[in-house]
Backbone as JSON, one array per atom type, in Angstrom:
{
  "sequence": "XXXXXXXXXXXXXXXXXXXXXXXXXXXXXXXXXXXXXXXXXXXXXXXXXXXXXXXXXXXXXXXXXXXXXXXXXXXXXXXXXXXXXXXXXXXXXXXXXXXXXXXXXXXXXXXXXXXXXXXXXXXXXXXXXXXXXXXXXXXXXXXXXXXXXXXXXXXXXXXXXXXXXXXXXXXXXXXXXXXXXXXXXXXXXXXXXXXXXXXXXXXXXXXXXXXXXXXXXXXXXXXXXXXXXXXXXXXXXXXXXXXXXXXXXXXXXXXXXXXXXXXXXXXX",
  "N": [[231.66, 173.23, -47.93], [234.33, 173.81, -45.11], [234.22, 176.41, -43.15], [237.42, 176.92, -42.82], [238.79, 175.39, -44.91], [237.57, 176.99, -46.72], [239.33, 179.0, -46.38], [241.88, 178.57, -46.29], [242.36, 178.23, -48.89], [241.45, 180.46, -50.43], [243.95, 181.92, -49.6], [246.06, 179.97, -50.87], [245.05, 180.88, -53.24], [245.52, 183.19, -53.96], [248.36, 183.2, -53.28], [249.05, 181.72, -55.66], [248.25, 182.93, -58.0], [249.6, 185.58, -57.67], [252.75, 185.24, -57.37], [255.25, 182.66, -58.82], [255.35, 179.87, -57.31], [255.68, 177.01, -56.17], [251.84, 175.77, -56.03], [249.94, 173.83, -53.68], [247.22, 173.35, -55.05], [246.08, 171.06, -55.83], [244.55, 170.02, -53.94], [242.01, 171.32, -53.85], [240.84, 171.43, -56.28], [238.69, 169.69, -56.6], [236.35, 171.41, -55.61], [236.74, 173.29, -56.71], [235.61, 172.36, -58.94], [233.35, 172.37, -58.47], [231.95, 174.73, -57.2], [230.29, 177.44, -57.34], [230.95, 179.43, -56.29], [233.6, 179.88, -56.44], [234.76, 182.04, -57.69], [234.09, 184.33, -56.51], [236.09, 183.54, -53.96], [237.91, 183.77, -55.46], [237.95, 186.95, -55.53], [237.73, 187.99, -52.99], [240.33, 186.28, -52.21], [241.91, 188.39, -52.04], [241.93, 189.52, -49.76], [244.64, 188.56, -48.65], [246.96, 189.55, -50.08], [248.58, 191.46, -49.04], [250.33, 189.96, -47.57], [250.9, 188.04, -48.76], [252.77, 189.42, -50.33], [254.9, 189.81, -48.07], [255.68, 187.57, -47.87], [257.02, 187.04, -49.87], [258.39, 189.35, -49.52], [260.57, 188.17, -47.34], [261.62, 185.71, -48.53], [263.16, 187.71, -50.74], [264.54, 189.1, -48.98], [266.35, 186.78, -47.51], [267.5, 186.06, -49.74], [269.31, 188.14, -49.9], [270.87, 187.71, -47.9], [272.07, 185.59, -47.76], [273.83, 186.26, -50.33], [274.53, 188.17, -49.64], [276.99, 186.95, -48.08], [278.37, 185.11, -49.38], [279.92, 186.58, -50.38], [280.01, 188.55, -52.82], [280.37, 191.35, -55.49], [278.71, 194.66, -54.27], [276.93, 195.4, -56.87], [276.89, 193.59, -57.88], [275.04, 191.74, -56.32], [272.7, 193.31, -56.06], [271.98, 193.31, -58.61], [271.55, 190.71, -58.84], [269.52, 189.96, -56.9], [267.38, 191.57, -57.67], [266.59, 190.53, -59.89], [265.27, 187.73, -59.01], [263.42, 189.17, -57.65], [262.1, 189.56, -59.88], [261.66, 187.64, -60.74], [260.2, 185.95, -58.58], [256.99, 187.12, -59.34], [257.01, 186.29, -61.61], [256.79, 188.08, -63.42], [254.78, 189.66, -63.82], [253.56, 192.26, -63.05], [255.02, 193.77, -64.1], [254.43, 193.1, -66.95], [251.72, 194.13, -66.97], [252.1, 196.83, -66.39], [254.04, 197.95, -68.83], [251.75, 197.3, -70.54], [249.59, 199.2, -69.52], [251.09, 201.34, -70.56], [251.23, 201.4, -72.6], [248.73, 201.19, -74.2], [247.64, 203.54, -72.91], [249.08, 205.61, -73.75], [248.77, 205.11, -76.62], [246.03, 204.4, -78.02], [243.11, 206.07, -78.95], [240.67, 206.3, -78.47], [238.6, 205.23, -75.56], [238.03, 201.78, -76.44], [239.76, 201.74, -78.42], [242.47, 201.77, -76.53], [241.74, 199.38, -74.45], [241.92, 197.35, -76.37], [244.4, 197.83, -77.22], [245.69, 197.24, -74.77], [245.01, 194.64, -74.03], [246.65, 193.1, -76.38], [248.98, 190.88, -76.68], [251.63, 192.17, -77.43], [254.6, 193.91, -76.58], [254.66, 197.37, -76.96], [256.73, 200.51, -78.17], [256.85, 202.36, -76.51], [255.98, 201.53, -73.55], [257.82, 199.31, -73.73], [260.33, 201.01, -73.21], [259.69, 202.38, -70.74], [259.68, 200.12, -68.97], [262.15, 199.05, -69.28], [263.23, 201.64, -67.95], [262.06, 201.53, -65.65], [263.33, 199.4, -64.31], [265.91, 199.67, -63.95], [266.28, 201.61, -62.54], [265.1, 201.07, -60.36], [266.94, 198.56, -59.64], [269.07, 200.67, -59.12], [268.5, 202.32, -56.77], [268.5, 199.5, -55.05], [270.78, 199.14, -54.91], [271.78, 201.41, -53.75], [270.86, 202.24, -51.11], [270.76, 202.69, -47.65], [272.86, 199.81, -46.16], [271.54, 198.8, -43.34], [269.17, 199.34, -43.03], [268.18, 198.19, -45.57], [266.71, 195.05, -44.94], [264.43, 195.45, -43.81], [263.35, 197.07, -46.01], [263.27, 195.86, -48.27], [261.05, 194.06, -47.49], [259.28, 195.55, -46.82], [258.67, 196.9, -49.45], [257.16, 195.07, -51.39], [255.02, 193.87, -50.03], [253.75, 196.32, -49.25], [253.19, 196.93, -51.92], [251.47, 195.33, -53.58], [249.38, 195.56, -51.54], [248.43, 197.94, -52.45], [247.29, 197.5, -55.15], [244.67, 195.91, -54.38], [243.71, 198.45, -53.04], [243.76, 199.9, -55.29], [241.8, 197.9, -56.5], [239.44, 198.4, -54.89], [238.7, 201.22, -54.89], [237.87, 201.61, -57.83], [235.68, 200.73, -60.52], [235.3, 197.76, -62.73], [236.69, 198.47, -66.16], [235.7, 197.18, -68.67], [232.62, 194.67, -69.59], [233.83, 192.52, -70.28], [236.16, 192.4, -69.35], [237.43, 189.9, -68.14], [239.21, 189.1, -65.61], [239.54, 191.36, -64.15], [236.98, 192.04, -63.76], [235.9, 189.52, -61.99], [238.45, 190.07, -59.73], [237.46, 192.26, -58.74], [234.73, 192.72, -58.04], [233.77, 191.05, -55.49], [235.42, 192.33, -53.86], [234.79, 193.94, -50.49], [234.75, 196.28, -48.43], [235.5, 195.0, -45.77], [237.17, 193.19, -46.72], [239.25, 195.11, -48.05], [239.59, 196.94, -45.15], [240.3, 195.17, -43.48], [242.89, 194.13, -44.51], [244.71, 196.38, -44.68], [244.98, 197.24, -41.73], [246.41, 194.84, -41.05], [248.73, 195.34, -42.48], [249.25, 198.21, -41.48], [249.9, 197.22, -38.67], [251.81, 195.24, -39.51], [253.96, 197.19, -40.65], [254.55, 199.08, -38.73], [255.27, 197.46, -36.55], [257.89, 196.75, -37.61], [259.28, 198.76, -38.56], [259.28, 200.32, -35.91], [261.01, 197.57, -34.79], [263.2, 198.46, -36.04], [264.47, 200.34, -35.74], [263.83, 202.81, -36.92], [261.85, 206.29, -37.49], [259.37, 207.26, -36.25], [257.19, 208.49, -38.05], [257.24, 207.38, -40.24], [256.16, 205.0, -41.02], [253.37, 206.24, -41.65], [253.96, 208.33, -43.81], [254.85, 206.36, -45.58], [252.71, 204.89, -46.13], [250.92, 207.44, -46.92], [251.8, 208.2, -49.08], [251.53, 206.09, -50.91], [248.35, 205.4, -50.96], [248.38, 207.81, -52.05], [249.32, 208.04, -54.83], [248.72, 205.3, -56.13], [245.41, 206.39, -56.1], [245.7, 208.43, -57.95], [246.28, 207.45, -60.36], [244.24, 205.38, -60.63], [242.5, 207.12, -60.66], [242.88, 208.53, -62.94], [242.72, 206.45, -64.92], [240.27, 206.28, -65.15], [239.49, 208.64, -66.48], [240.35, 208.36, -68.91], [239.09, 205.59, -69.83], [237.08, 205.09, -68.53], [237.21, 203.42, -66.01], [238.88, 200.74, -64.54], [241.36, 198.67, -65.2], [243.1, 195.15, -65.36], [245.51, 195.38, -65.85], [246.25, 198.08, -65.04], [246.09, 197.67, -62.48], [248.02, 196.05, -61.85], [250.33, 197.74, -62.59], [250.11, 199.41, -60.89], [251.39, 197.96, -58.58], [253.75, 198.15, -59.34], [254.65, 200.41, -59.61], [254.12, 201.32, -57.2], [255.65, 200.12, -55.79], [258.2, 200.74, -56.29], [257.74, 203.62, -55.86], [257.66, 202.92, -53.16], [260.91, 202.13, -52.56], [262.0, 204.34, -53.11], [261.01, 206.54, -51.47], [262.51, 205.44, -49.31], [264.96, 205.54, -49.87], [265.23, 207.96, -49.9], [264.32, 208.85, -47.58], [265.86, 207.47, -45.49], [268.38, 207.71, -46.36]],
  "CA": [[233.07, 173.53, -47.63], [233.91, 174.35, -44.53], [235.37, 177.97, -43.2], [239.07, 176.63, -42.63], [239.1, 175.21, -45.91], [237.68, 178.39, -47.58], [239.7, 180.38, -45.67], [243.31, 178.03, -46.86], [242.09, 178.05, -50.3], [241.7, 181.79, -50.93], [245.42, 182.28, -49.05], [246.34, 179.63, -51.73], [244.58, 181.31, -54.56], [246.33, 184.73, -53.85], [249.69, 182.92, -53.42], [249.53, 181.03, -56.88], [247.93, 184.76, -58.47], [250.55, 186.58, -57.67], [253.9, 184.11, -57.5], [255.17, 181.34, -58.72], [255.86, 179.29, -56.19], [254.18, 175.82, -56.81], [251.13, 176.01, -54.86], [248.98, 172.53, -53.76], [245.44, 174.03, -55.44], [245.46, 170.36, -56.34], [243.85, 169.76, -52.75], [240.41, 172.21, -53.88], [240.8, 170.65, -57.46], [236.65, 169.12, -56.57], [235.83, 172.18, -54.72], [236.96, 174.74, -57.45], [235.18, 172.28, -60.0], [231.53, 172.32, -58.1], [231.6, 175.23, -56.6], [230.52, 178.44, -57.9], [231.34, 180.29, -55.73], [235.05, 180.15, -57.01], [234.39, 184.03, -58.42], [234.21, 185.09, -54.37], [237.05, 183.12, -53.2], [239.54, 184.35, -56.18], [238.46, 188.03, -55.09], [238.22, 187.88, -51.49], [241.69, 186.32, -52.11], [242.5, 189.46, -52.06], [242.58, 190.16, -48.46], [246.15, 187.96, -48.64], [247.74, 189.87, -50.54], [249.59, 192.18, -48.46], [250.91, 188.85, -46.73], [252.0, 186.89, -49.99], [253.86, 190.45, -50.48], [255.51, 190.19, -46.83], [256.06, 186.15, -48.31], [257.98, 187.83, -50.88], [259.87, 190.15, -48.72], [261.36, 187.34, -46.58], [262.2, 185.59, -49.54], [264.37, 188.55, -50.98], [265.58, 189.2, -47.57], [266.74, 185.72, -47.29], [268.46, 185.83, -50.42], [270.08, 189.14, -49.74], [271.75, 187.46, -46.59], [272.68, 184.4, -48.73], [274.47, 186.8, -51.5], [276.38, 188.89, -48.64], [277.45, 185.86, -47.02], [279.59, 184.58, -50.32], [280.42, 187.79, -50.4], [279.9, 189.02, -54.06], [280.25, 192.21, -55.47], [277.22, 195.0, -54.6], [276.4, 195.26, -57.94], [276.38, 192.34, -58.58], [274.11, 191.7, -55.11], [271.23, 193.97, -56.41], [271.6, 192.97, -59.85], [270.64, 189.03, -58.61], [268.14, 190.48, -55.89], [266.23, 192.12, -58.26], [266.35, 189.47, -61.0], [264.52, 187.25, -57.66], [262.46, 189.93, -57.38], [261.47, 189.95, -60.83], [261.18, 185.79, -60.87], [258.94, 185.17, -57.88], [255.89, 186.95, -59.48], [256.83, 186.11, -63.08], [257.06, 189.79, -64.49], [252.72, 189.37, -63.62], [253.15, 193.21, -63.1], [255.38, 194.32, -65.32], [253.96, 192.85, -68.25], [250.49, 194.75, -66.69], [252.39, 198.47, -66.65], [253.86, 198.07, -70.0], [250.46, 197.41, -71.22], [249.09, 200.36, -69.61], [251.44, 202.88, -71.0], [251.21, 201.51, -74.39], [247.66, 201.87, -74.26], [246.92, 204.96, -72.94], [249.84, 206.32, -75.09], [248.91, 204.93, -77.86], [244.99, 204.3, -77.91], [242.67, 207.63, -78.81], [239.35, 206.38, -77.32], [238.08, 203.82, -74.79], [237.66, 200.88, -77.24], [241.38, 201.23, -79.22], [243.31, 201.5, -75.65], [241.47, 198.84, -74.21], [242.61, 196.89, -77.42], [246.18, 197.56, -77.53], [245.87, 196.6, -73.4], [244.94, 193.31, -74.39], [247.4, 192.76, -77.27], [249.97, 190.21, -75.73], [252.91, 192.2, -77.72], [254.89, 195.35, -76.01], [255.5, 198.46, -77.37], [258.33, 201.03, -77.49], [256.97, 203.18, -75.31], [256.31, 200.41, -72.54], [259.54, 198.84, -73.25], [261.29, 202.16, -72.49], [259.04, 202.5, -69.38], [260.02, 198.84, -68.41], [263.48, 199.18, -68.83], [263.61, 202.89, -66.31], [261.95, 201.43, -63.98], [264.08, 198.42, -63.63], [266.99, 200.31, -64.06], [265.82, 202.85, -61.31], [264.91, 199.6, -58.69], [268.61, 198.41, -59.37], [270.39, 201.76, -58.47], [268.35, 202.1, -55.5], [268.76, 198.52, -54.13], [272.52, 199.62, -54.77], [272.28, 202.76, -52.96], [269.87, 201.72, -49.81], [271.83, 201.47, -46.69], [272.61, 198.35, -45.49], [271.5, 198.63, -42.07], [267.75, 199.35, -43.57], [267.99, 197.48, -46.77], [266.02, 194.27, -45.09], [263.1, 196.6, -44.11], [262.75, 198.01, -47.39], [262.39, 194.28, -48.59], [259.91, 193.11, -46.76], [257.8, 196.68, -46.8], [258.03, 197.38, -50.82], [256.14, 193.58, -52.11], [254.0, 194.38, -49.08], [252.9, 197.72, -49.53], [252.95, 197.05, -53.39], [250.02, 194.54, -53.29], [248.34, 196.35, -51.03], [247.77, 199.14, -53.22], [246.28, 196.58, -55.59], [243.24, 196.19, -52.77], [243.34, 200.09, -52.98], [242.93, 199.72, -56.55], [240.48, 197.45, -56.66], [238.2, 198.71, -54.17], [238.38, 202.05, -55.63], [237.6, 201.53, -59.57], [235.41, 199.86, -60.94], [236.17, 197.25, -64.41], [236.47, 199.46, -67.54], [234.77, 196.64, -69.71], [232.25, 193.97, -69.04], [234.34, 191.55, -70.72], [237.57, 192.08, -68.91], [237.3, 188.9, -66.88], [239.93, 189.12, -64.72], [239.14, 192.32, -63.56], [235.32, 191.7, -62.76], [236.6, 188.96, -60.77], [238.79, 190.58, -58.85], [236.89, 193.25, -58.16], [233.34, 192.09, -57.7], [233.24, 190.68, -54.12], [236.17, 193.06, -52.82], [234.74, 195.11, -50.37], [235.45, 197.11, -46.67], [235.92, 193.99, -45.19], [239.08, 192.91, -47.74], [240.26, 196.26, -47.91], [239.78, 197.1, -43.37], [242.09, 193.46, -42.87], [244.87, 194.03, -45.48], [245.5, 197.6, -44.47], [244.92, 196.72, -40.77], [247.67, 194.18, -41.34], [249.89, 196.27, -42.84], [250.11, 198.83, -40.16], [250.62, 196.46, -37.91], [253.65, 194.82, -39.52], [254.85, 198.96, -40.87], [254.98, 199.5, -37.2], [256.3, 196.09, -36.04], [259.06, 196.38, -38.6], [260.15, 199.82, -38.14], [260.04, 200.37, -34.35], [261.77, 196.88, -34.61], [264.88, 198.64, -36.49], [264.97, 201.6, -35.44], [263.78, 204.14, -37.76], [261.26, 206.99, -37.02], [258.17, 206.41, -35.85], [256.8, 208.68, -38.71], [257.78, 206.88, -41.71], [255.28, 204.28, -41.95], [252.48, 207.54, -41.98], [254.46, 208.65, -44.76], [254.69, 205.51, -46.98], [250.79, 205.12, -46.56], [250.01, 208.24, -47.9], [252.15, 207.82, -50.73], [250.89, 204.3, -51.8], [247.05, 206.0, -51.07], [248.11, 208.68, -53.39], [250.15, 207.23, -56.06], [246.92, 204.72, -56.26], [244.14, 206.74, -56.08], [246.06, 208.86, -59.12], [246.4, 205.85, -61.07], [242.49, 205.14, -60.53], [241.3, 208.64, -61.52], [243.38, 208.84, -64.76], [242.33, 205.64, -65.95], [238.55, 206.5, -65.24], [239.24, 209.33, -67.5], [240.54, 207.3, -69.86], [238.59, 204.34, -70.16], [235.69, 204.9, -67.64], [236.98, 202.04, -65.24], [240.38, 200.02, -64.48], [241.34, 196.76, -65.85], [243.99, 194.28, -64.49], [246.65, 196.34, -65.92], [246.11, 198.92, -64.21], [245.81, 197.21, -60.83], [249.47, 195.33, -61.62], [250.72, 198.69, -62.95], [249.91, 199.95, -59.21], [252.04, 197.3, -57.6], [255.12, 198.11, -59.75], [254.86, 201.89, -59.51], [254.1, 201.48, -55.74], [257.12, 199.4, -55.21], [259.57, 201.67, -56.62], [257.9, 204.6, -54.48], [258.51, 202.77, -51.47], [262.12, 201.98, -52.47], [262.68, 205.68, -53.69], [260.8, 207.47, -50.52], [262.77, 205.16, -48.32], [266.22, 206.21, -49.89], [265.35, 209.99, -49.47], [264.07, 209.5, -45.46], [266.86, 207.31, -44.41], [270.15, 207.53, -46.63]],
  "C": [[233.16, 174.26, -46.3], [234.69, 175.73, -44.1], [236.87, 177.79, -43.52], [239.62, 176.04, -43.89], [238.66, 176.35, -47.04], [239.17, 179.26, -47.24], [241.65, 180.13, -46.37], [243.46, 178.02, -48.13], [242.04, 179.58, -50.72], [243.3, 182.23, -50.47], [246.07, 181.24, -50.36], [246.15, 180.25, -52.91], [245.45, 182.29, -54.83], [247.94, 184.69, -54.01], [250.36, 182.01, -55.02], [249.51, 182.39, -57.65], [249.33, 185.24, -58.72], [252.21, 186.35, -57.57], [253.54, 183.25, -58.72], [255.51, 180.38, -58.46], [254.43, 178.2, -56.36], [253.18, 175.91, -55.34], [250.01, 174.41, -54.95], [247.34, 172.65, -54.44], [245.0, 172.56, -55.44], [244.36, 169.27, -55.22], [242.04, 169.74, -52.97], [240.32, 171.9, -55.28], [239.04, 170.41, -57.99], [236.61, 170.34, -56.08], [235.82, 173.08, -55.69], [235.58, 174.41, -58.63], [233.46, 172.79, -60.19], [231.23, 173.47, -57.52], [231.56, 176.67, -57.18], [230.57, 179.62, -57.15], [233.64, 180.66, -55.87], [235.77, 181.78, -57.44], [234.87, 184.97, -57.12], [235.45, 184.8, -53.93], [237.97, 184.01, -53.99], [239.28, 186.16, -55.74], [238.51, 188.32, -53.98], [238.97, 186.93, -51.15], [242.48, 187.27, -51.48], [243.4, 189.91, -50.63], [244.39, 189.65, -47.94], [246.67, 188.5, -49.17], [249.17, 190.8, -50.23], [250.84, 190.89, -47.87], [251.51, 187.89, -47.74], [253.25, 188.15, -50.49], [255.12, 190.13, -49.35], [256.17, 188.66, -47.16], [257.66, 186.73, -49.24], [259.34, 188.39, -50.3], [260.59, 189.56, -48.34], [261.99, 186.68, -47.4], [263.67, 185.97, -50.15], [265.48, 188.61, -50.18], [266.79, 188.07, -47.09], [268.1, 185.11, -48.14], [269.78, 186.97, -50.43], [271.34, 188.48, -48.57], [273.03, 186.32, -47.39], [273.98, 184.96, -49.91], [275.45, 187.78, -50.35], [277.27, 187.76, -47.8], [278.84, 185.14, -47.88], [279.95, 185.6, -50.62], [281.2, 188.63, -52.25], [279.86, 190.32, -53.69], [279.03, 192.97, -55.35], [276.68, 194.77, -55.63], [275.8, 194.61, -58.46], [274.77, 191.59, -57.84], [272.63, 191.9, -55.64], [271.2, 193.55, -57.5], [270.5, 191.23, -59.63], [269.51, 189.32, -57.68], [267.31, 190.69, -57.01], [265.5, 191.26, -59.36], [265.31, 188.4, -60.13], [263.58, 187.74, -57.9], [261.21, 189.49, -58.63], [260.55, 188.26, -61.15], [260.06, 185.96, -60.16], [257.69, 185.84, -58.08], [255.62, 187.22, -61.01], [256.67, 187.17, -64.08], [255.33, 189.56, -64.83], [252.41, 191.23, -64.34], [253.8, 194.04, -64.1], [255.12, 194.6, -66.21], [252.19, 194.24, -68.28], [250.62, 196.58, -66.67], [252.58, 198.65, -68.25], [253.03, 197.96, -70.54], [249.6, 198.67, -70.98], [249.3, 201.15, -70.26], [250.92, 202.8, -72.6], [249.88, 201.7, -74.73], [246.94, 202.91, -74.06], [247.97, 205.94, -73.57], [249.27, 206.45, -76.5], [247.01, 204.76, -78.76], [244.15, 206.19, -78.46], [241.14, 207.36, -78.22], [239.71, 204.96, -76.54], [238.26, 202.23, -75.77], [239.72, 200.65, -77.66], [242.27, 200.86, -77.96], [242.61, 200.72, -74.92], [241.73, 197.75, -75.17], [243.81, 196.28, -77.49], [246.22, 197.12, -75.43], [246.03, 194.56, -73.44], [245.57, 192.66, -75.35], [248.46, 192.12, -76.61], [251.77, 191.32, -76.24], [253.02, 193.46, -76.83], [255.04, 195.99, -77.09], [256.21, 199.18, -77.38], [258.25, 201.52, -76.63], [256.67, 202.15, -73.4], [257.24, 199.91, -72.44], [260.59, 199.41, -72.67], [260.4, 202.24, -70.75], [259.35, 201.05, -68.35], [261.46, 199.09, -67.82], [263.99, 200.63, -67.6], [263.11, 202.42, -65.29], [262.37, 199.88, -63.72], [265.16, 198.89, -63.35], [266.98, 201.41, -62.51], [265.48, 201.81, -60.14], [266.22, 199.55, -58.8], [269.17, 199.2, -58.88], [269.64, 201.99, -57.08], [268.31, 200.98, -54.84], [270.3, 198.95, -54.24], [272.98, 200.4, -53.71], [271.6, 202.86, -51.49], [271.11, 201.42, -48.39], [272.05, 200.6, -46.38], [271.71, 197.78, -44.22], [269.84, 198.84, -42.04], [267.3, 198.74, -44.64], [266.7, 195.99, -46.54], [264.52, 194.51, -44.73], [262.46, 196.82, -45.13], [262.51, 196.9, -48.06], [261.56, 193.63, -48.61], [258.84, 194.69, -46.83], [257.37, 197.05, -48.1], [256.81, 196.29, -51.36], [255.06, 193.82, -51.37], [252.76, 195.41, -49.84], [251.91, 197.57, -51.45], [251.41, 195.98, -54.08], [249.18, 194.66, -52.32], [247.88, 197.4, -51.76], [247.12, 198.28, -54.11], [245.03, 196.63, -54.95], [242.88, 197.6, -53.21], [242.37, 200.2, -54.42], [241.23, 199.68, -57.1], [239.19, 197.76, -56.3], [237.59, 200.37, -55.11], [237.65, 202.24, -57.49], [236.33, 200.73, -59.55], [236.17, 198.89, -62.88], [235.88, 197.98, -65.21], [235.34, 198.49, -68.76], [233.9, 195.23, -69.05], [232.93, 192.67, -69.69], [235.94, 191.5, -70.26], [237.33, 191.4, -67.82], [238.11, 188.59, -65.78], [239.96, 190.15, -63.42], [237.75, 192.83, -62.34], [235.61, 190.82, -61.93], [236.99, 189.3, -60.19], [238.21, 191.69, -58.1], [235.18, 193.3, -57.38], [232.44, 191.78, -56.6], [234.45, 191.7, -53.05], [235.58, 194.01, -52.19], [235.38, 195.88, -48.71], [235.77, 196.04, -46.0], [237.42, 194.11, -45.6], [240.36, 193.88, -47.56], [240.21, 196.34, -46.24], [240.59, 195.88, -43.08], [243.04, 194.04, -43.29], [245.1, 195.54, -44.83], [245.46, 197.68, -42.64], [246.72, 195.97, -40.55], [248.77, 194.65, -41.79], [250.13, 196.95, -42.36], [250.66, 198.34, -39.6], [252.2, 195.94, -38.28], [254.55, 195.86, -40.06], [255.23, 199.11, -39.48], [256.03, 199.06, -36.49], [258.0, 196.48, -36.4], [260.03, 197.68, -38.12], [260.8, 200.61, -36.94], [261.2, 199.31, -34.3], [263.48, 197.09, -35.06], [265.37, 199.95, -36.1], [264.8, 202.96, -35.21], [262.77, 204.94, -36.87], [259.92, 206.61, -37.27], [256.95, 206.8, -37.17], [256.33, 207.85, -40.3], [256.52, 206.21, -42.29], [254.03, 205.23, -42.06], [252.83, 207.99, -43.88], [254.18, 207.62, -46.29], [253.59, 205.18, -47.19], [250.2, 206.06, -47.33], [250.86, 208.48, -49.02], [251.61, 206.85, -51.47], [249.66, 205.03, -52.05], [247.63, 206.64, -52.5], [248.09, 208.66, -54.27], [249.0, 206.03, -56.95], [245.77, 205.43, -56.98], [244.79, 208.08, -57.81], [246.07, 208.31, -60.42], [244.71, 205.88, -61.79], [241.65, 206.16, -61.34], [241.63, 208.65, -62.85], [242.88, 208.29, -65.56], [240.78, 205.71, -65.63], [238.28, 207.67, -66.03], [239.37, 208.68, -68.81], [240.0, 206.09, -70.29], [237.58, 204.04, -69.84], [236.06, 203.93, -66.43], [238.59, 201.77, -65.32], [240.16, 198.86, -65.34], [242.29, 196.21, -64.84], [245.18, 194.82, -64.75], [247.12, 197.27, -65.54], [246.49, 198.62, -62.79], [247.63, 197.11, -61.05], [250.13, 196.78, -61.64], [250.96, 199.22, -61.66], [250.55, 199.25, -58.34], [253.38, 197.85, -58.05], [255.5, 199.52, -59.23], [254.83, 202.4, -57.57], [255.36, 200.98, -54.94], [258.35, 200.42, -55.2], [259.38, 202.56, -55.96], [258.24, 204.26, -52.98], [260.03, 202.73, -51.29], [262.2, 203.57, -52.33], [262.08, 207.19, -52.21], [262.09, 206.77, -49.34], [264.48, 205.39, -48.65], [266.54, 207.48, -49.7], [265.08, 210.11, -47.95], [265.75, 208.77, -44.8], [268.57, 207.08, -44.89], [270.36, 209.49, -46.62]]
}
């Protein structure tokens, strides 16, 4: 196989992953079947991920323009934005927080909350944790100025699958049988992570000199994502010894909403 087709095939992998937005895989179809190196590609996927986020953003952004243009009520605006939001990566992460809480709520060692992680049903206390923090995205896409609102679009999906990367690099898998996890994590290393966060300055910078704001900001929303992350990481290595995939998603959702919620306190 040669580079340019590795290289279109992990940007594919990362964009089916984490969307769902039909993606052609059926190109690498022979390539996925013979090649075992399939393990490598799906986690040095990874390094795309900030960029299927920034996919995302434009997306939103696109539809935000589309929904002020027929000129609906706000409410109504953010209510369909966010519902978007929630479509193009199939409630991946959602479903991956509510599983956290309910497990490390509800779990008393390693073994039971690793258990109830893997149980497809929710519980109350995840469902309540679902519903505030959708409820809490809605009132701040409500309350976001306008004049920064397509910024904050394109930098939360971003940022928010970049901390994923963070994740990953940081942890290791809590069990040797959480296969999704060892995958993803396995071949990620300084490389994956030095691109994607590379890339993401660059377009934090791009974006925000390009509108306006202060030059600080994107400093700011870095070391929140870092922190917010690397908090994440430690807890559940008390808890479990290791991350899983729930964890990781858990870290996109919770990272999203800090970028919305720092970026309504710096610039409204």
């Amino acid at each position: 196989m040669s580079n340019i087709t590795r290289f279109v095939r992990r940007f594919l992998l990362a964009l089916s992953f984490l969307t769902v937005l039909p993606i052609p895989l059926i190109f690498f179809k022979k390539e996925i079947e013979n090649n075992n190196s399939v393990n490598a590609d799906f986690s040095k996927s990874s390094v795309f991920f900030p960029l299927v986020g920034l996919i995302i953003g434009g997306i939103l952004h696109i539809f935000c323009l589309l929904l002020k243009y027929i000129e609906l009520p706000v409410h109504l605006q953010a209510g369909l934005l966010l519902t978007i939001w929630v479509f193009l990566s199939g409630g991946l992460h959602l479903e991956g927080l509510a599983d956290m809480v309910d497990g490390f709520s509800g779990g008393k060692n390693k073994e039971e909350i690793i258990a109830i992680m893997k149980d497809g049903s929710i519980g109350a206390k995840g469902a309540i944790v679902l519903i505030l923090l959708i409820m809490l995205k809605y009132l701040l896409l409500l309350s976001l100025a306008e004049h920064a609102k397509w910024v904050i679009l394109l930098l939360a999906p971003m940022l928010g699958r970049w901390s994923m990367i963070i994740a990953a690099y940081s942890g290791k898998p809590a069990s040797s049988s959480n296969t999704l996890s060892n995958m993803f994590t396995r071949y990620l290393g300084k490389k994956e992570l030095l691109i994607s966060t590379l890339f993401v300055v660059m377009v934090m910078v791009s974006l925000l000199m390009f509108s306006g704001q202060l030059i600080f900001e994107p400093l700011i929303l870095l070391l929140i994502n870092i922190g917010m992350t690397v908090i994440m990481v430690t807890y559940s290595k008390q808890k479990i010894g290791g991350i899983c995939g729930d964890v990781i998603g858990a870290a996109n959702e919770i990272n999203e909403l800090a970028v919305l919620l720092v970026s309504f306190l710096i610039i409204n």
